[in-house]
C-alpha positions as CSV (number, residue, x, y, z in Angstrom):
1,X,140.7,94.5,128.8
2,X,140.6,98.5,127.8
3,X,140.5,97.5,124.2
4,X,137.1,95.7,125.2
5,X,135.9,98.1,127.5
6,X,135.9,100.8,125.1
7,X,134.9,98.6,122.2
8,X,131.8,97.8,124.3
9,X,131.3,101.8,125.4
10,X,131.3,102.3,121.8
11,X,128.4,100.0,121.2
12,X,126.3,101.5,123.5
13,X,126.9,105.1,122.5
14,X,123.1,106.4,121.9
15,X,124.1,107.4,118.8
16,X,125.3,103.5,117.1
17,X,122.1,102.5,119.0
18,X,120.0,104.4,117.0
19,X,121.2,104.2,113.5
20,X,121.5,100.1,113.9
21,X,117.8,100.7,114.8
22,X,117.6,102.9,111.7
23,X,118.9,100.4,109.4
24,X,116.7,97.6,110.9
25,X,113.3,99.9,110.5
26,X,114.6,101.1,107.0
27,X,115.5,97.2,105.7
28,X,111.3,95.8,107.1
29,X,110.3,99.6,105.4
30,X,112.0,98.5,102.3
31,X,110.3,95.2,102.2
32,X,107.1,97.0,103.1
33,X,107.5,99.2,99.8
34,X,109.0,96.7,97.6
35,X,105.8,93.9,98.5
36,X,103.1,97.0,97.8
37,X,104.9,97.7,94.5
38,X,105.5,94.3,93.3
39,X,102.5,92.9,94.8
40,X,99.8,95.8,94.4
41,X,101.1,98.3,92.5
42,X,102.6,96.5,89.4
43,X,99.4,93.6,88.4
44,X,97.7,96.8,87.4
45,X,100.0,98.3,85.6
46,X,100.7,95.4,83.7
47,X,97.2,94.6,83.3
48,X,97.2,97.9,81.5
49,X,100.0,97.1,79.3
50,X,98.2,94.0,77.9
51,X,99.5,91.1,80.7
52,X,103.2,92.4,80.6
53,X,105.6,92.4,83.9
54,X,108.3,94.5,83.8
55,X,110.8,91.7,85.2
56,X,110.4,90.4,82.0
57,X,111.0,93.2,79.7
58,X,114.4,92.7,78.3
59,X,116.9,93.3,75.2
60,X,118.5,90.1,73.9
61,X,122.1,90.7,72.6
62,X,123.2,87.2,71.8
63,X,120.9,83.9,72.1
64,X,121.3,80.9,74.7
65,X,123.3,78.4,73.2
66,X,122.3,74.8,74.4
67,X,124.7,72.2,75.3
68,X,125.4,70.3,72.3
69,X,128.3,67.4,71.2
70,X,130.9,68.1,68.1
71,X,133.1,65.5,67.4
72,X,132.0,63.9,70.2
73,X,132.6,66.7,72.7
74,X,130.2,68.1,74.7
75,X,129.9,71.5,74.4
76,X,129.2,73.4,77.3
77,X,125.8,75.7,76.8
78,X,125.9,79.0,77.3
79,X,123.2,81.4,78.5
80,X,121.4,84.2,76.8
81,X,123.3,88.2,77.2
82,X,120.6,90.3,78.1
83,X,119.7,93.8,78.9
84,X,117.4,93.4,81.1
85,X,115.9,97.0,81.6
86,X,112.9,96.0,83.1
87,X,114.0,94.8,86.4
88,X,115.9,98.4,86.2
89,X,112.3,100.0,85.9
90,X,111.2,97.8,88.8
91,X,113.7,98.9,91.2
92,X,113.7,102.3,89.6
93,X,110.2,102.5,90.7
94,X,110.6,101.0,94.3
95,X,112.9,103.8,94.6
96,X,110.8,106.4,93.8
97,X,108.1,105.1,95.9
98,X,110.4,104.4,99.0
99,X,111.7,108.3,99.0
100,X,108.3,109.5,98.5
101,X,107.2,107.5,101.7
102,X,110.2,108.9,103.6
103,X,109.6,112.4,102.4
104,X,105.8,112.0,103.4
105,X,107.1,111.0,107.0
106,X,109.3,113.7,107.2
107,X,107.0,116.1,106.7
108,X,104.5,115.0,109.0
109,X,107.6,114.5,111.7
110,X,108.9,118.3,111.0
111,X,104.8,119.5,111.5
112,X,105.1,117.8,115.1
113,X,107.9,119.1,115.9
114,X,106.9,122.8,114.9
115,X,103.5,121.9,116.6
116,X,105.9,120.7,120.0
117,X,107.9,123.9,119.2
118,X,105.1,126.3,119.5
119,X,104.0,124.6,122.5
120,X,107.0,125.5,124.5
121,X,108.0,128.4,125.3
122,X,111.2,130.4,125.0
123,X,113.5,129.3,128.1
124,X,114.1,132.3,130.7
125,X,117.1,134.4,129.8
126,X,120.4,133.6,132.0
127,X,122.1,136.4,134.2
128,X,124.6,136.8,131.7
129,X,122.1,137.6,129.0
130,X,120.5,139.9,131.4
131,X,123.6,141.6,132.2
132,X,124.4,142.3,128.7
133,X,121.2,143.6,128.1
134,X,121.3,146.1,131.1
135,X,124.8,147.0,129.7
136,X,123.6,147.2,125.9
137,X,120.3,149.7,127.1
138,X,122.9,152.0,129.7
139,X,124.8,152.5,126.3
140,X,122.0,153.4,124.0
141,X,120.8,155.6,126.7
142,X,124.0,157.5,126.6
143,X,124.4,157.8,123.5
């Protein structure tokens, strides 16, 4: 039952809580990002380069082979090698935009939190800081 216990306690650490939040929030935001660039973003774009969509931009390096008998064996066919360096521009892309929009919300979250910093002000100092400061101004004093 310890094993269990603690196993549980660990789960509901504030800290696990919050990045399986983060990871849920970040997964829908990637979506979010990946539907405006594939589904706003790119038509556009490829619009601009005369109809083309970058999912289909890609280097053939050996042909499909279609199934075919010899001898009267079949053949098995055999697809196309590709490069297929478009789908790496897509997601290159979806990258770019996805830091961009976390870079954009971080800097709007570190202005509230200078705004909230501002706001508040410096806690009182404690006795001990007090203390050393009467001791640190008797020695300047004397010296």
């Amino acid at each position: 039952m310890g094993f269990l216990k603690d196993f549980k306690a660990f789960l509901m650490k504030g800290d696990i809580v919050n990045l399986a939040t983060a990871v849920i929030i970040g997964g829908a935001f990637g979506n979010i990002v990946k539907s405006f660039t594939n589904d706003i973003l790119m038509p556009p774009i490829g619009m601009l380069l005369n109809g083309v969509d970058f999912k289909d931009l890609k280097l053939v390096l050996k042909d499909a082979v279609p199934e075919s008998i010899v001898d009267g064996v079949t053949v098995p066919a055999a697809e196309a090698v590709t490069i297929n360096y478009g789908n790496f521009i897509q997601i290159t892309l979806d990258f770019i935009i996805i830091g961009f929009c976390i870079f954009l919300v971080l800097k709007m979250y570190e202005r509230t939190q200078k705004k909230e910093d501002a706001a508040t002000p410096p806690p009182a100092p404690s006795n001990e800081e007090k203390l050393l400061t009467e001791i640190r101004d008797l020695l300047k004093s004397k010296a």
